[in-house]
C-alpha positions in Angstrom: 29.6 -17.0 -36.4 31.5 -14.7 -38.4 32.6 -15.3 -42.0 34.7 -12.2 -43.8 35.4 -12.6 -47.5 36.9 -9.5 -49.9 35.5 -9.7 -53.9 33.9 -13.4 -54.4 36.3 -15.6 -51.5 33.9 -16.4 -48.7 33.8 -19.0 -45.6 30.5 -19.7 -45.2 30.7 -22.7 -42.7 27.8 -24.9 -41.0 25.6 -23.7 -44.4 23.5 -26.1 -46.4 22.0 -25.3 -50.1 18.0 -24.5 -50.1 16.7 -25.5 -52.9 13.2 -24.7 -53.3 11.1 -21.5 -53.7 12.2 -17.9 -54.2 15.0 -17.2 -52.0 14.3 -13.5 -53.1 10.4 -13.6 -51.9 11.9 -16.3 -48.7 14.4 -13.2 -47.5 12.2 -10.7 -47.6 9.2 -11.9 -46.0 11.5 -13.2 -43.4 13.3 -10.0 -42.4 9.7 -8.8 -42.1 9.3 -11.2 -39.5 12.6 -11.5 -37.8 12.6 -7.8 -37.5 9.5 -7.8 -35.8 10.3 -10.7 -33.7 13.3 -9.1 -32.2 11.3 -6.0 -30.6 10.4 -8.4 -28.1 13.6 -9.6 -26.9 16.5 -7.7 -25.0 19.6 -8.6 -27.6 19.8 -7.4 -31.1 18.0 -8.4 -34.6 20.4 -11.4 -35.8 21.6 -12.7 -32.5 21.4 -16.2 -32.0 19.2 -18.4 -33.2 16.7 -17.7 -36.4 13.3 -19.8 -37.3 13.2 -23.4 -36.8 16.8 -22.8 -34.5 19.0 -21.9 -37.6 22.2 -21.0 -36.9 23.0 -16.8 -37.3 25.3 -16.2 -39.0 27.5 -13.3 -39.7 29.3 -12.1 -43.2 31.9 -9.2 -43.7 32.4 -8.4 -47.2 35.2 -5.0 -48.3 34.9 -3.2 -51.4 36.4 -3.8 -54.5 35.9 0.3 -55.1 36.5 2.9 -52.6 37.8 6.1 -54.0 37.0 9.7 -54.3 35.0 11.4 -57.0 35.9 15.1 -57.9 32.0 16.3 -57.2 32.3 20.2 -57.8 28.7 20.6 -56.6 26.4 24.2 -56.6 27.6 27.2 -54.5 24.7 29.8 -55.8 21.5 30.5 -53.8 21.9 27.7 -51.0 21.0 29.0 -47.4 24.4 30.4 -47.0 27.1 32.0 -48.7 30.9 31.7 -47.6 33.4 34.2 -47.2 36.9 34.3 -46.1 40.3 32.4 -46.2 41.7 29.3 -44.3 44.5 27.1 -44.8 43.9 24.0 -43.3 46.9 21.3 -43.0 44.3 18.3 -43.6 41.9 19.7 -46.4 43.8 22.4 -48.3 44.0 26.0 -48.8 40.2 27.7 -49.1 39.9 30.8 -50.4 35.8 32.1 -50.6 34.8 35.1 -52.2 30.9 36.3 -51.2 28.7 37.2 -54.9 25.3 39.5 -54.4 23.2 41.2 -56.3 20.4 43.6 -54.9 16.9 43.0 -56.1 15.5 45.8 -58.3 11.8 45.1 -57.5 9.9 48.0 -57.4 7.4 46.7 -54.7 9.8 47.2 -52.1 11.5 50.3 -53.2 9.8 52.7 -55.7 13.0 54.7 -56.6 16.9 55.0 -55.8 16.6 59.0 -55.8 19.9 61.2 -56.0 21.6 61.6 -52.8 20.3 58.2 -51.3 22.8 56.1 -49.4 23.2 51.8 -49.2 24.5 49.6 -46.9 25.0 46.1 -46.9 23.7 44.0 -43.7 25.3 41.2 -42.5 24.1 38.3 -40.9 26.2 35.8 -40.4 25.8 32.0 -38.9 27.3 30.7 -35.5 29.1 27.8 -37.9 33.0 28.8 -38.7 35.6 27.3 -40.2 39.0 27.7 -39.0 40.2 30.2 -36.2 37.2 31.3 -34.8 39.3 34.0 -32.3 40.9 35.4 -35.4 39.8 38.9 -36.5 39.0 39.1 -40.5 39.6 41.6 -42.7 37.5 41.8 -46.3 36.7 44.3 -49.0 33.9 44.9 -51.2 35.0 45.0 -54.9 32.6 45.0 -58.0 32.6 41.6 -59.5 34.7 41.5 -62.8 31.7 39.3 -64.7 27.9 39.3 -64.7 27.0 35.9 -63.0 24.4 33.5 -62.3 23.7 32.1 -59.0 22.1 29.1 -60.2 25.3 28.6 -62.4 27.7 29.0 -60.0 29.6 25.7 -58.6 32.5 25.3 -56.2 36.3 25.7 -57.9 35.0 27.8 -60.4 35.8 31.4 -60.1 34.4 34.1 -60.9 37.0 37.5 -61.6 36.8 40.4 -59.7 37.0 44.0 -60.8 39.7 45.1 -58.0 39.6 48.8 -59.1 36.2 49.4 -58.3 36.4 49.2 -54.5 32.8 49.7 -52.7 34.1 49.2 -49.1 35.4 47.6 -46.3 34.5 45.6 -42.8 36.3 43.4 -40.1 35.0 40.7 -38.5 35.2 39.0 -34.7 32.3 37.3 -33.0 29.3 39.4 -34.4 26.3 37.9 -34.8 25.0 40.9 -38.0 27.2 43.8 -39.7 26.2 46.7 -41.5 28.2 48.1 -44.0 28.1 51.5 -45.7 28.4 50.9 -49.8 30.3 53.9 -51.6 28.2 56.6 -53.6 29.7 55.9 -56.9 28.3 52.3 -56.8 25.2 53.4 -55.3 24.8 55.8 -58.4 25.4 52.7 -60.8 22.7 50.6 -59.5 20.2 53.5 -59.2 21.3 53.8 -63.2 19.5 50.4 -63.4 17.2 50.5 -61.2 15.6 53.6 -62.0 15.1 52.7 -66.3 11.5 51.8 -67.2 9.8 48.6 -66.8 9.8 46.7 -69.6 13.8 47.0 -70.1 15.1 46.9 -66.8 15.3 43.6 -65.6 16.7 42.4 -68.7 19.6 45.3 -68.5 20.1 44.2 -64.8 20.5 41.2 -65.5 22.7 41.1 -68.6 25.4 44.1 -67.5 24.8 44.6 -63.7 27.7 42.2 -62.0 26.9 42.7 -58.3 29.4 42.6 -55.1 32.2 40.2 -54.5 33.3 40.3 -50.9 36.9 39.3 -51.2 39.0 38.1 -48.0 42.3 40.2 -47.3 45.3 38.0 -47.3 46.2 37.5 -43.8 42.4 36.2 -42.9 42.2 33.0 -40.7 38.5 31.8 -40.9 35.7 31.0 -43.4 32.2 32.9 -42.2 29.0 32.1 -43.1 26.3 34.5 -44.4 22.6 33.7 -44.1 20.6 33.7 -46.9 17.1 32.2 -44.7 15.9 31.8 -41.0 16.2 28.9 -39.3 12.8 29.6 -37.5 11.2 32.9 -36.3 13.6 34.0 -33.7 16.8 33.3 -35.3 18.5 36.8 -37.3 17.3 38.2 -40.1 18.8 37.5 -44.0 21.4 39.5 -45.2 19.8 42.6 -47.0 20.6 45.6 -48.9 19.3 49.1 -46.5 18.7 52.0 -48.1 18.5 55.2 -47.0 16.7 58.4 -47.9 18.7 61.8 -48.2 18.8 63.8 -45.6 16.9 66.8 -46.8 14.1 64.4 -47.1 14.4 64.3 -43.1 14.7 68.1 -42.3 11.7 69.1 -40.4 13.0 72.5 -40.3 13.3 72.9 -36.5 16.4 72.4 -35.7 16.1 69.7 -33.4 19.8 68.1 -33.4 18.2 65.1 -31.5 16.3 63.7 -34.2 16.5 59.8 -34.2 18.5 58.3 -36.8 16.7 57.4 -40.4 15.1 54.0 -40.8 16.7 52.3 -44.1 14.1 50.6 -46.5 14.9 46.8 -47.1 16.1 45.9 -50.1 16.3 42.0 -50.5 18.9 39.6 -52.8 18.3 39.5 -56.1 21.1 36.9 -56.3 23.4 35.0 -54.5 26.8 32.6 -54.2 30.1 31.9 -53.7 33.2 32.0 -55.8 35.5 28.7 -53.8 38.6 27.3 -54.7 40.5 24.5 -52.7 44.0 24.3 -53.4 47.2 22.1 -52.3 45.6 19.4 -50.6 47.9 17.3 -48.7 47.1 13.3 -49.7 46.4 11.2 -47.2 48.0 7.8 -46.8 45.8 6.4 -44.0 42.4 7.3 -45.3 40.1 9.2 -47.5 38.9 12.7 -47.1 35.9 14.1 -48.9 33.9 17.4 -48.9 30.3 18.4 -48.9 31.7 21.0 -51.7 33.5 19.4 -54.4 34.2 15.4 -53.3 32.1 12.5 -52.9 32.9 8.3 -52.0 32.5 6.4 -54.5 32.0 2.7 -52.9 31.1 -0.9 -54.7 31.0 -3.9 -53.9 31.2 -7.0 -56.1 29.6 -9.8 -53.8 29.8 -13.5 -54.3 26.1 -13.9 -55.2 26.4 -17.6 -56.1 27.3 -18.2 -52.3 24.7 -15.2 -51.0 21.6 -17.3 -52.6 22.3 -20.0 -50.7 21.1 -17.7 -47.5 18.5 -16.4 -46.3 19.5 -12.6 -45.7 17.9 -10.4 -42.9 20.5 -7.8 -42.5 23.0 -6.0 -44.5 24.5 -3.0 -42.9 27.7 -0.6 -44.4 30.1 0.4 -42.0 32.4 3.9 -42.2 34.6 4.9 -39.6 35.7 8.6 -39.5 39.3 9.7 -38.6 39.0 11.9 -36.0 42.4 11.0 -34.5 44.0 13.2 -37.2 41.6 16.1 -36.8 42.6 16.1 -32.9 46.4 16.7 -33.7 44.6 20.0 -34.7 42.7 21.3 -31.7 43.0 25.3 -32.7 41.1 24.4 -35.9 37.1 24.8 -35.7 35.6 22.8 -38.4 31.5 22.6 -38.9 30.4 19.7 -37.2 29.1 16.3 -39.4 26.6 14.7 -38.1 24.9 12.9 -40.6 26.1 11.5 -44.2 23.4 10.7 -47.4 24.0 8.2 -50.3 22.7 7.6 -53.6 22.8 4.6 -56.1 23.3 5.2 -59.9 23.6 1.8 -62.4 25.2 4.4 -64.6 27.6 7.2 -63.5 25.3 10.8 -64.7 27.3 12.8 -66.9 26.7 15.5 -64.2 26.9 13.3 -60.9 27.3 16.7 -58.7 23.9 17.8 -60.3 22.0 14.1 -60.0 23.2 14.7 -56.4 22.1 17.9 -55.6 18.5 17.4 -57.5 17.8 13.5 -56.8 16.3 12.5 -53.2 18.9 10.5 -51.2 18.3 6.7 -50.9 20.4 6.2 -48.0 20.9 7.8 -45.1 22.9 7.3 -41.5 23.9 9.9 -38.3 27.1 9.2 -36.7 27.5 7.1 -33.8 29.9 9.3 -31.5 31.0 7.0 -29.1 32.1 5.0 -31.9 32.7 7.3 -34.6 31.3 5.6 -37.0 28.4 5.4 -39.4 25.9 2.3 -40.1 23.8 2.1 -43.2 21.2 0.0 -43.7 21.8 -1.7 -47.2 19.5 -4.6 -46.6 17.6 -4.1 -49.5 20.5 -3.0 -52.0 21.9 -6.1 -51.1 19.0 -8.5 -51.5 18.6 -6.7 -55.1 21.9 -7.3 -56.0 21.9 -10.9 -54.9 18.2 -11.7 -56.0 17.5 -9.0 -58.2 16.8 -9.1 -62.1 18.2 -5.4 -62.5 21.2 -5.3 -59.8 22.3 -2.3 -58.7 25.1 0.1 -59.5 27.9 2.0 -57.0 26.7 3.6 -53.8 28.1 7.6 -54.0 28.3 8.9 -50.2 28.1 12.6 -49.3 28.1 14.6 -46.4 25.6 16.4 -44.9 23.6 18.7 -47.2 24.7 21.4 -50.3 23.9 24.4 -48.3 26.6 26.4 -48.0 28.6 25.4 -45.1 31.8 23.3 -45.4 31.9 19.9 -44.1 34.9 17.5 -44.8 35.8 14.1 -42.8 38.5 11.5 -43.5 37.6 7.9 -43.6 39.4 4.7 -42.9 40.2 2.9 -46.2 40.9 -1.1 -47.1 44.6 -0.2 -45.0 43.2 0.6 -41.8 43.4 -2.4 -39.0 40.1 -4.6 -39.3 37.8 -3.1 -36.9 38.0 0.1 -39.0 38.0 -0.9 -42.6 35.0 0.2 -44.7 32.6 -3.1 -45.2 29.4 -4.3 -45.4 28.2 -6.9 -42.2 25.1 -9.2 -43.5 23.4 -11.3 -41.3 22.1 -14.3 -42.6 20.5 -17.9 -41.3 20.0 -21.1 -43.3 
C-alpha cells in the first residue's frame, strides 16, 4: 500500500495508534532486524508482510524546499586545474583561465644561472568538456595580481597582465605538452629565485604573480591539467623543465649528434583556476546545479504526529536526472556523474561552500543508469526528525567531488510527472 502526502497531508489507511514504549528505540531495533531478515528472501526489504503479519506499507512525502544555493566552492590546489572556453546552451558560458607558480626550492634546483631556458609541461586528463574534436588555442600571460591558491574560488577572477606575453600552445588530443617560456620571464623568476635564503620565499611570495594560461576567443573545450597521479602508470604532474645553457653542454668535439639536454624538474609551487559562468539559461522543467559554484538545497517538513504512529524501517530520497535535455545535445562531451554526496546542517554556515568542502559527507548515492536516478538512504535522518530530541536541519546535495573537473546535471523538480518528482519513499508497518 502506498500512501503519498506533500508538507503534513497524509493517507495513512489500515494504521492503528501504538501506544506503548519508545517508538524511537521500537524502529530502530526493528530495522536492525527486518534488514537482516530480508537477506534471506528473494524480494526486497519492506515487501509484504512485517513481524506478527503487519501490513507494509508505503509513504511518499515531496519537499517543502528544493532550490539552488549559489555555492562558489575552492578552485586552488585541487587535483586539477581547468583551462579553456565553452559555451554550453544548458549551463552557461565558461570561461577558465589556468594560475601557476614554480616552486623556488632549492633542493631541486640549486640556481637559475644566466642563459638557462624554461618550459612548461603539460599533462592534461582524458576528461573534457565540450568539443572534444575542436582544436584550442591559449596564451601564456603573467598574471596581473599575486594570488593564493588556497584563496582562490570559482567566479572570482583574478586580472591578467596581457602585455607581458610568455607564450603560446594549441591543443587536440594530446595526452602532455611542453611549452617553451620566453627569456624575459625566465630572467624575472631567476631574480627571485636566486636572492638569499632568508628573504626569498617571503619576496616570492608577496610580488611574484605566476602564469595565467588564458583561452583565445574562438576555443570550444574546457581541458583539464593534472596536478597528481592517479596511480603509478598514469602521466606525470604538470611541471616547470629547466634547462642548462648550452655552453654548459659543449664537449668541445664537435660532435653535431649530441643528444638533446635533459631539463631539471621544477615542481608547482602553486596552483588554480580563475572560472567564471556566465548567461545561464533558466530552466523551466528542472534544476541544474554544478560541482563548482551550485548546490540543492532540499527539506522536508514531515507530518511527525502521523509518522510516530509507525514503525519506520525505510526511508529512501529519490532524484531523477534530466538526461533527455542533455541528449538534444549529442556534440557536447560533458564529464560523466556518477555519484552525488550530501550534508546536513541545522544551521546554514556562513561559508556553506567551505563547510562543504572541509566537512565529511553524511550521505552518499551512485546513479542508477537504467533508471537515471539516485536513491539515498535517509533512514536514520528520518527516524531523527520524527523521534529525535534535536531534529535535523536541510539536506545540501553536491555532485561528485571539488577537484577540479566540471560536473553539472539537471534534476526533476515538484513539476515533473509523479514518477520523477524529487521525494522521499518510507517504508513503514504497524
Amino acid at each position: 500500500m502506498t500512501d503519498q502526502f506533500k508538507a503534513k497531508s497524509i493517507h495513512p489507511s489500515g494504521m492503528k495508534l501504538a501506544r506503548n514504549g519508545s517508538r524511537f528505540s521500537i524502529a530502530a531495533i526493528l530495522l536492525s532486524i527486518f534488514v537482516i531478515a530480508g537477506c534471506d528472501s528473494s524480494g526486497s526489504v519492506g515487501e509484504g508482510l512485517g513481524p506478527d503479519d503487519s501490513e507494509i506499507q508505503k509513504s511518499v512525502v515531496e519537499p517543502d524546499t528544493f532550490e539552488g544555493i549559489t555555492s562558489n566552492t575552492f578552485s586552488g590546489r585541487l587535483q586539477h586545474s581547468a583551462m579553456g572556453s565553452f559555451e554550453d546552451p544548458l549551463y552557461g558560458n565558461l570561461n577558465a583561465v589556468t594560475l601557476l607558480k614554480p616552486s623556488i626550492s632549492r633542493a631541486q634546483i640549486d640556481t637559475i644561472r644566466p642563459g638557462d631556458t624554461m618550459t612548461l609541461m603539460l599533462s592534461f586528463s582524458s576528461n573534457i568538456y565540450g568539443d572534444e574534436l575542436a582544436i584550442s588555442e591559449f596564451e601564456i600571460f603573467e598574471a596581473g595580481q599575486v594570488w593564493r591558491g588556497n584563496e582562490l574560488r570559482y567566479n572570482s577572477e583574478i586580472s591578467v597582465d596581457f602585455s607581458s606575453k610568455v607564450g603560446e600552445f594549441q591543443v587536440t588530443d594530446e595526452d602532455s605538452l611542453e611549452v617553451e617560456l620566453n627569456s624575459a620571464w625566465v630572467e624575472k623568476l631567476r631574480s627571485f629565485y636566486n636572492e638569499p635564503a632568508e628573504i626569498r620565499d617571503s619576496l616570492y611570495v608577496n610580488n611574484f604573480p605566476g602564469l595565467a594560461i588564458v583561452p583565445s576567443s574562438g576555443n570550444q573545450n574546457i581541458r583539464f591539467i593534472r596536478h597528481s597521479r592517479e596511480d603509478e602508470d598514469s602521466p606525470l604532474v604538470t611541471r616547470f623543465l629547466v634547462y642548462p645553457a648550452e655552453e654548459e653542454f659543449d664537449n668541445g668535439d664537435d660532435d653535431d649528434d649530441e643528444e638533446d639536454p635533459v631539463g631539471n624538474r621544477l615542481d608547482l609551487r602553486d596552483w588554480g583556476s580563475s572560472v567564471t559562468r556566465t548567461d545561464e539559461p533558466v530552466s523551466t522543467d528542472g534544476l541544474a546545479i554544478h560541482n563548482i559554484d551550485r548546490v540543492l538545497k532540499i527539506d522536508f517538513d514531515l507530518p511527525t504526529e502521523e509518522l510516530r504512529n509507525r514503525n519506520i524501517t525505510n526511508a529512501t530520497l529519490v532524484l531523477t536526472l534530466r538526461k533527455d535535455i542533455e541528449e538534444l545535445f549529442p556534440e557536447i562531451n560533458r564529464p560523466q556523474l556518477r555519484s552525488i554526496r550530501g550534508h546536513s546542517f541545522k544551521v546554514e554556515p556562513s561559508d556553506l561552500p567551505a563547510e562543504l568542502f572541509t566537512t565529511p559527507s553524511r550521505f552518499g548515492a551512485s546513479i542508477d543508469e537504467d533508471e537515471n536516478t539516485f536513491s539515498i538512504n535517509l533512514t536514520q535522518y528520518v527516524l531523527n526528525k520524527v523521534f529525535g530530541e534535536r531534529g535535523e536541519g536541510p539536506i545540501y546535495i553536491s555532485l561528485e567531488a571539488v577537484n577540479g573537473i566540471f560536473y553539472s546535471a539537471q534534476f526533476y523538480d515538484e513539476n515533473a510527472i509523479e514518477s520523477r518528482r524529487p521525494r522521499i519513499v518510507i517504508t513503514s508497518f504497524e
